[in-house]
SERO-4910 file (N, C-alpha, C, O; in steps of 0.05 Angstrom, whole numbers):
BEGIN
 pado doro    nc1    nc2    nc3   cac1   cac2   cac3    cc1    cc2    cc3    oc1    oc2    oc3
  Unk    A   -190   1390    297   -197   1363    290   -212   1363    263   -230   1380    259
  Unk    A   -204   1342    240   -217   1339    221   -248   1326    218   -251   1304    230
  Unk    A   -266   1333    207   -292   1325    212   -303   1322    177   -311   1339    161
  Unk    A   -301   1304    176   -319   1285    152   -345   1293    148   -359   1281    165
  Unk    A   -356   1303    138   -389   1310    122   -401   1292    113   -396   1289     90
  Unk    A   -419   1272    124   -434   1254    109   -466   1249    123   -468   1248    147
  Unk    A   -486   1245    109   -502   1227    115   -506   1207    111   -528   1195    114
  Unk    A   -487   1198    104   -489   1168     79   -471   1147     98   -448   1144     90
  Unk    A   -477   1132    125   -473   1115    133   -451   1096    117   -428   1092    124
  Unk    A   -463   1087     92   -448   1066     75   -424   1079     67   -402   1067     67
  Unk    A   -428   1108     58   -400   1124     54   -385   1124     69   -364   1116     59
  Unk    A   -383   1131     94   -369   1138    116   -358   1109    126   -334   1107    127
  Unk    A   -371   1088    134   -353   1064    128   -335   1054    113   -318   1039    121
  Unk    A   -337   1060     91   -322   1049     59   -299   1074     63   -278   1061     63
  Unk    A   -293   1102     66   -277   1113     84   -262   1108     97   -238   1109     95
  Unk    A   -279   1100    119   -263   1088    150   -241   1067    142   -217   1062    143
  Unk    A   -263   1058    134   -240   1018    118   -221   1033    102   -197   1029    107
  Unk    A   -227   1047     86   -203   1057     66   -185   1070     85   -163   1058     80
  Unk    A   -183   1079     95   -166   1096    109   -158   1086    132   -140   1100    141
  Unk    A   -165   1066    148   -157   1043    167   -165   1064    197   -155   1056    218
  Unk    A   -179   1086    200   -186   1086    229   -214   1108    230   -222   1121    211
  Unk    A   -222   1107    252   -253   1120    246   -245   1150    242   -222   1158    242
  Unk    A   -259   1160    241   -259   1191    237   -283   1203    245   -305   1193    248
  Unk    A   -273   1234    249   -300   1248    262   -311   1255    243   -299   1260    222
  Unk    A   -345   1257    245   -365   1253    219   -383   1273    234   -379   1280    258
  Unk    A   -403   1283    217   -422   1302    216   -441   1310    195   -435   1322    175
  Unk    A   -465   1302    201   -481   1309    175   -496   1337    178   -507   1347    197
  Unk    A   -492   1345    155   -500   1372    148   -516   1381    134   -508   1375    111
  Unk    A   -540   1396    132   -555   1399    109   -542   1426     94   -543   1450     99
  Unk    A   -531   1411     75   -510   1433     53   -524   1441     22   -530   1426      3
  Unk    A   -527   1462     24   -533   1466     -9   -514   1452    -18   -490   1450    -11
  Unk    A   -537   1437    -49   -515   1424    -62   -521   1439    -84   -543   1437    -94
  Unk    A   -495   1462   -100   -504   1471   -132   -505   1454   -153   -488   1437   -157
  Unk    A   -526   1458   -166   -531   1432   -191   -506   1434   -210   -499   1457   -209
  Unk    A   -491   1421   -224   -470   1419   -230   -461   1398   -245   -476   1380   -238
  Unk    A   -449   1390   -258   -440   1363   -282   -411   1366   -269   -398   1345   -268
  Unk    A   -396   1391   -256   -371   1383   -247   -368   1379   -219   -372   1395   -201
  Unk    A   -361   1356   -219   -354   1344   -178   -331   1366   -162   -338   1372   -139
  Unk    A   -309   1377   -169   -300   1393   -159   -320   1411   -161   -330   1412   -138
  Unk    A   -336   1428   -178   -340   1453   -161   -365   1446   -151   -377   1468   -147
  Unk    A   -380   1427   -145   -398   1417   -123   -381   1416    -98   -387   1430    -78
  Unk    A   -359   1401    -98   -342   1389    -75   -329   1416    -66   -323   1416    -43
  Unk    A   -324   1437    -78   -307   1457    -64   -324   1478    -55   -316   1499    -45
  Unk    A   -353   1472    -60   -377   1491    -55   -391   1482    -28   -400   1496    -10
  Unk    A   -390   1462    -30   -394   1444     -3   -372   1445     27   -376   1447     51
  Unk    A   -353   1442     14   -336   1445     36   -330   1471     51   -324   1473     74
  Unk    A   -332   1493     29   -327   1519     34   -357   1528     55   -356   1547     72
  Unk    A   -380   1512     50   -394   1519     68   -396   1497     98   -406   1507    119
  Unk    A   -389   1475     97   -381   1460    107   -370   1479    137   -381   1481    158
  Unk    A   -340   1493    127   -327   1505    145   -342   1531    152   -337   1535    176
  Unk    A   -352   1543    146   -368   1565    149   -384   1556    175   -376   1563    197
  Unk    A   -406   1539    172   -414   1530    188   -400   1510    217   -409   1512    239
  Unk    A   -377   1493    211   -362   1487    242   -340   1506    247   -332   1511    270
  Unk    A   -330   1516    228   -305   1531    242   -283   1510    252   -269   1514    272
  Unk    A   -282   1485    235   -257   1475    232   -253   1465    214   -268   1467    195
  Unk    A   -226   1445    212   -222   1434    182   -236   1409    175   -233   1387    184
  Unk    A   -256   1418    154   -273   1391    138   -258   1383    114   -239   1390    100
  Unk    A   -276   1365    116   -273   1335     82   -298   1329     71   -310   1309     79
  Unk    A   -308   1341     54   -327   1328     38   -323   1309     20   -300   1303     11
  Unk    A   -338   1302     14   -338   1278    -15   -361   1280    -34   -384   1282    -26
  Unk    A   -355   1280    -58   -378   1281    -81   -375   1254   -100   -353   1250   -109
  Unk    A   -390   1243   -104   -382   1219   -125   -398   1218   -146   -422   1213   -143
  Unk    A   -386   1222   -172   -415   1213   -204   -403   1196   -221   -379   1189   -223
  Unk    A   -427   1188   -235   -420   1187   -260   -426   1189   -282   -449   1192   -289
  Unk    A   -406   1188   -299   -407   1200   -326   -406   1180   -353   -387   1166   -362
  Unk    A   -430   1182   -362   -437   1168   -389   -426   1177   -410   -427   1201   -415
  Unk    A   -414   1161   -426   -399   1176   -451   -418   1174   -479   -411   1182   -501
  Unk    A   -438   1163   -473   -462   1163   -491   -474   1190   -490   -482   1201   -510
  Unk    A   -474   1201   -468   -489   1226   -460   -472   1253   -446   -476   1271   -429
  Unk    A   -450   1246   -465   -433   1272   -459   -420   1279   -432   -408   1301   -427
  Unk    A   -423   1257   -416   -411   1259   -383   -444   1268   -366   -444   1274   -342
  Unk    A   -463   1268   -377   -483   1264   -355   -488   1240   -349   -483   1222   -365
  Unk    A   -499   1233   -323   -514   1250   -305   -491   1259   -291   -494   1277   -275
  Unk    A   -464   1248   -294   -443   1268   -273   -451   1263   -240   -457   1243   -227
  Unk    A   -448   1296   -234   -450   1298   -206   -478   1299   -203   -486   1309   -181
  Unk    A   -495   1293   -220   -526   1301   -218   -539   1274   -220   -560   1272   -232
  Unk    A   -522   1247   -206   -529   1220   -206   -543   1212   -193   -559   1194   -198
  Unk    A   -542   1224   -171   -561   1221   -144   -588   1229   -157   -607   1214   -158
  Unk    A   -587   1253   -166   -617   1265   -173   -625   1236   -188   -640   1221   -175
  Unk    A   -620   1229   -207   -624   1210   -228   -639   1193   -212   -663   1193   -210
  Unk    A   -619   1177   -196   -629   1160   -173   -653   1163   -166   -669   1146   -175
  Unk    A   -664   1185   -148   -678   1196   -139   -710   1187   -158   -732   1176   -155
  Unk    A   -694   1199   -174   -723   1197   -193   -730   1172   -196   -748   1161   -183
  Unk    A   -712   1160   -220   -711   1137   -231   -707   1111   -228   -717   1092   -239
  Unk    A   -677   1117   -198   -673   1099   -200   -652   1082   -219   -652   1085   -244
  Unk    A   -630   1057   -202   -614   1048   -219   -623   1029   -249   -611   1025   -270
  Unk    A   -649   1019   -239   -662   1003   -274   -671   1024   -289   -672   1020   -313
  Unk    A   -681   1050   -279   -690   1069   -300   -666   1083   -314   -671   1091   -337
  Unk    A   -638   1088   -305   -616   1089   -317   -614   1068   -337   -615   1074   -361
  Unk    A   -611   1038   -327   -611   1023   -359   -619   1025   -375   -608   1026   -397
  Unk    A   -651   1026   -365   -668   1029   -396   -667   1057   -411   -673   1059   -435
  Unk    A   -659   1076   -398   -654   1099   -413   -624   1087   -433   -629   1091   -457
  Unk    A   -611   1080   -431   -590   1067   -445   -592   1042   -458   -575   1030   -470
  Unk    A   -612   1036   -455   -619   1007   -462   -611   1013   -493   -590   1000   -497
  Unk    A   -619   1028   -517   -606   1023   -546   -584   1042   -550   -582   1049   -573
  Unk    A   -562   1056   -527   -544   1069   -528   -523   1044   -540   -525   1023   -526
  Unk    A   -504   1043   -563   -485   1020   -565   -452   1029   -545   -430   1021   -537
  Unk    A   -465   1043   -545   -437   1062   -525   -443   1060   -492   -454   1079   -482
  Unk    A   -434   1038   -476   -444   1047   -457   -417   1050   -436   -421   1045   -412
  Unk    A   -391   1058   -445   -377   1061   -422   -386   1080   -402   -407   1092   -406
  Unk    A   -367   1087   -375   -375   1108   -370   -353   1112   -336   -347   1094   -321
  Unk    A   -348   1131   -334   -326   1142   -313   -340   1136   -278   -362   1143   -270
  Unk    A   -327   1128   -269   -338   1140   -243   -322   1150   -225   -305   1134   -217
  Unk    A   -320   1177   -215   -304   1199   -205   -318   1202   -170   -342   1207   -164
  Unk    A   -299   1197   -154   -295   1203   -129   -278   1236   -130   -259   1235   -145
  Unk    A   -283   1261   -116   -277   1292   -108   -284   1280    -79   -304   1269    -70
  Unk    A   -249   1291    -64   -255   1299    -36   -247   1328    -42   -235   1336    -62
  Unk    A   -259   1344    -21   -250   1373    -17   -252   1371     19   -269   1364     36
  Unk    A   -225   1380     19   -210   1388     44   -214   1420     44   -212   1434     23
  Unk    A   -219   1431     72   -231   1454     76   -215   1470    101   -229   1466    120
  Unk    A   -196   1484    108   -193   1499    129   -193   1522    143   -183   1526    166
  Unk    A   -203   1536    130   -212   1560    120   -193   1582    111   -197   1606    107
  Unk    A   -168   1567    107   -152   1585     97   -141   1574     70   -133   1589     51
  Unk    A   -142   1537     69   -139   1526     45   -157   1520     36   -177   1523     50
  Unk    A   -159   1506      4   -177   1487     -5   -159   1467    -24   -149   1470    -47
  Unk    A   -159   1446     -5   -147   1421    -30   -176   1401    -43   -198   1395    -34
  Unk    A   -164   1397    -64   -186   1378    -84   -166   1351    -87   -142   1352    -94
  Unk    A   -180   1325    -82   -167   1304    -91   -186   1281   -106   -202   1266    -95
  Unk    A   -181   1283   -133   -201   1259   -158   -183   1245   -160   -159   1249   -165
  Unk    A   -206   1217   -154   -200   1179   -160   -222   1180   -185   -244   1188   -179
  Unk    A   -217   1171   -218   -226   1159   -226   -224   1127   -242   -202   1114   -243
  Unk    A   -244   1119   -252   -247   1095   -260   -260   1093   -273   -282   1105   -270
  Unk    A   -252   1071   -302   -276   1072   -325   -293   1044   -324   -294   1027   -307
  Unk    A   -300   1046   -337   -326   1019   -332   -339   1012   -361   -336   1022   -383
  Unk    A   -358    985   -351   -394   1005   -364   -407   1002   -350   -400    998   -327
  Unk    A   -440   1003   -360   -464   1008   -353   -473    978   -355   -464    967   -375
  Unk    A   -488    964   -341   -504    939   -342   -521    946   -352   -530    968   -349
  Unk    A   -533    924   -371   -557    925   -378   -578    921   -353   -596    937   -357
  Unk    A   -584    908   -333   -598    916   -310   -573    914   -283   -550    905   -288
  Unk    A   -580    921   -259   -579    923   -245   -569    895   -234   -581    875   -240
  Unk    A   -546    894   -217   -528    863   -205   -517    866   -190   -498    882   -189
  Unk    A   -527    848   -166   -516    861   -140   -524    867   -112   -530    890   -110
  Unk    A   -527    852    -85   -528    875    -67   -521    880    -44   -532    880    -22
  Unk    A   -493    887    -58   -474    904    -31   -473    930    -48   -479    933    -72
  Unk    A   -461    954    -25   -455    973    -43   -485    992    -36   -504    985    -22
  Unk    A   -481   1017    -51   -504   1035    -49   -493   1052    -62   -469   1053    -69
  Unk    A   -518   1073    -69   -518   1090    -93   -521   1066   -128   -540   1050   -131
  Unk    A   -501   1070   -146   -500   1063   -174   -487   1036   -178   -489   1023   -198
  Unk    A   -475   1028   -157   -463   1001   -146   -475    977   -157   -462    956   -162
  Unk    A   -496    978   -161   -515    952   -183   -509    958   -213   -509    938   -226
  Unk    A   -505    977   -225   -495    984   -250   -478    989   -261   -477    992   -286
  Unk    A   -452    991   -242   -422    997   -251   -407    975   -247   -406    961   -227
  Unk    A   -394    972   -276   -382    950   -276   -348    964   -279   -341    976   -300
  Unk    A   -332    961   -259   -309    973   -272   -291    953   -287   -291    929   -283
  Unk    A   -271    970   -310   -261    961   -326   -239    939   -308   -230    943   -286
  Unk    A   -235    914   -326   -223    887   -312   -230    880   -294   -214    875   -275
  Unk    A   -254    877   -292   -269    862   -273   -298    856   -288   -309    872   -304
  Unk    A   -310    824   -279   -336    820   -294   -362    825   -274   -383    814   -280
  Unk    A   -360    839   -254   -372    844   -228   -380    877   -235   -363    892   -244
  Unk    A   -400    883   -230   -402    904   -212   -398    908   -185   -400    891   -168
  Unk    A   -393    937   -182   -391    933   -146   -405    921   -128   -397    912   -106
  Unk    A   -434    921   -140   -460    910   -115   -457    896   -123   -480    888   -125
  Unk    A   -434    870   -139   -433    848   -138   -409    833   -114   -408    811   -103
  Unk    A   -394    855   -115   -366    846   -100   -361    856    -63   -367    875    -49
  Unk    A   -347    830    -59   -337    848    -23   -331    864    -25   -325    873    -47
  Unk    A   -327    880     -2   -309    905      7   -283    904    -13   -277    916    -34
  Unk    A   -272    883      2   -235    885     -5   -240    881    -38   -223    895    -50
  Unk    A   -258    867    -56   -254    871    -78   -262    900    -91   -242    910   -101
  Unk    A   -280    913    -92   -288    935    -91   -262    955    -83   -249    968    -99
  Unk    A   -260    953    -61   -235    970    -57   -204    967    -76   -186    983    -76
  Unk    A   -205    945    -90   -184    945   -100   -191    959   -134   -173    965   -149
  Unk    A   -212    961   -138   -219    982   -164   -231   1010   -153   -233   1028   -169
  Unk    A   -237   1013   -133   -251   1033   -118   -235   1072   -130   -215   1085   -123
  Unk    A   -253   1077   -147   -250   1114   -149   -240   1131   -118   -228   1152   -113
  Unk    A   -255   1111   -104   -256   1128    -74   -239   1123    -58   -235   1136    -37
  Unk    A   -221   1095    -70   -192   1087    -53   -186   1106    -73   -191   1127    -62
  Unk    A   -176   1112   -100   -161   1127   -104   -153   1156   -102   -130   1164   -103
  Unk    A   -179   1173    -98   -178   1192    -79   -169   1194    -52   -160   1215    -42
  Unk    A   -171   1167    -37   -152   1173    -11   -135   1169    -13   -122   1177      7
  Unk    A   -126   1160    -28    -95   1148    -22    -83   1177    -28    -65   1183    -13
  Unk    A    -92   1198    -51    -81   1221    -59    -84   1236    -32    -65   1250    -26
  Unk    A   -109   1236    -11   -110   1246      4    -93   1240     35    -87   1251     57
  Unk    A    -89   1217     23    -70   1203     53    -39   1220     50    -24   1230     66
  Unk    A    -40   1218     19     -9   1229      9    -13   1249     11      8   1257      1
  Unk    A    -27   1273     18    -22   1299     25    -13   1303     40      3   1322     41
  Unk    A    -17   1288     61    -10   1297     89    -30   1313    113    -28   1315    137
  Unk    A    -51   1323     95    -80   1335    104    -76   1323    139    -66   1335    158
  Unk    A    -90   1291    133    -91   1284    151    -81   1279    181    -92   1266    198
  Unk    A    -55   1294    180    -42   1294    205    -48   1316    222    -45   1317    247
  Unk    A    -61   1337    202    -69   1362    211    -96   1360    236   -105   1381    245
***
């Protein structure tokens, strides 16, 4: 049986919906390696992931990447968070004139004999503050491209229709993983 890695409640729903049925979930306390790349966070995770249940997992990693700042904070968004916070991201950008910036969904599928990687991205920008509140994590600050919303501005079903993380499943639905 496949088993989903999350502590992130809001993740694991936005999942479920994406993928139309629940799934088995499990939170884990996983080293996470500090890293700017979401695959080799996501394949470092999963690889321990299975180590520890001894069946086939799915992790997920999600960042993003500022093109003002070279693709940081990346997969090191959360930390940002952490600290700062989504208005302390603006104002660090606040006289950047550049503020697009990527946001990348990595699943890594784990069975201990494979490892598949599947990236959804999407470009955007950065708000000048924070709009919004649905959503969690950077969701007040990402505005994706053709749309005048950020996510913590929009429903589910809209969200999902620009969503990095529908596009990762859908690559993952199309594997076939999931029948396994």
């Amino acid at each position: 049986m496949l088993t989903f890695i999350t502590g992130n409640a809001e993740k694991l729903a936005e999942i479920e919906r994406l993928l139309g049925y629940t799934l088995a979930h499990a939170a884990l306390a996983l080293e996470e390696i500090q890293a700017l790349d979401l695959e080799a966070v996501a394949r470092h995770k999963a690889r321990q992931a299975y180590d520890l249940l001894h069946r086939p997992v799915l992790v997920e990693d999600t960042g993003l990447a500022f093109a003002a700042w070279n693709g940081l904070p990346g997969a090191l968004v959360k930390w940002f968070l952490i600290s700062i916070g989504a208005d302390g991201l603006c104002r660090l950008l606040q006289d950047e004139p550049n503020r697009t910036a990527t946001a990348t969904t990595v699943f890594a599928y784990c069975d201990g004999e494979q490892l598949h990687v599947f990236a959804g991205r999407v470009a955007g920008v950065i708000t000048r503050q924070p709009r919004g509140d649905n959503g969690f994590g950077w969701d007040t600050i990402f505005q994706p491209q053709g749309s005048a919303h950020t996510f913590a501005e929009m429903l589910p079903e809209e969200k999902d229709r620009f969503s990095m993380r529908r596009l990762a499943v859908e690559q993952l639905r199309d594997s076939g993983l999931l029948a396994v």
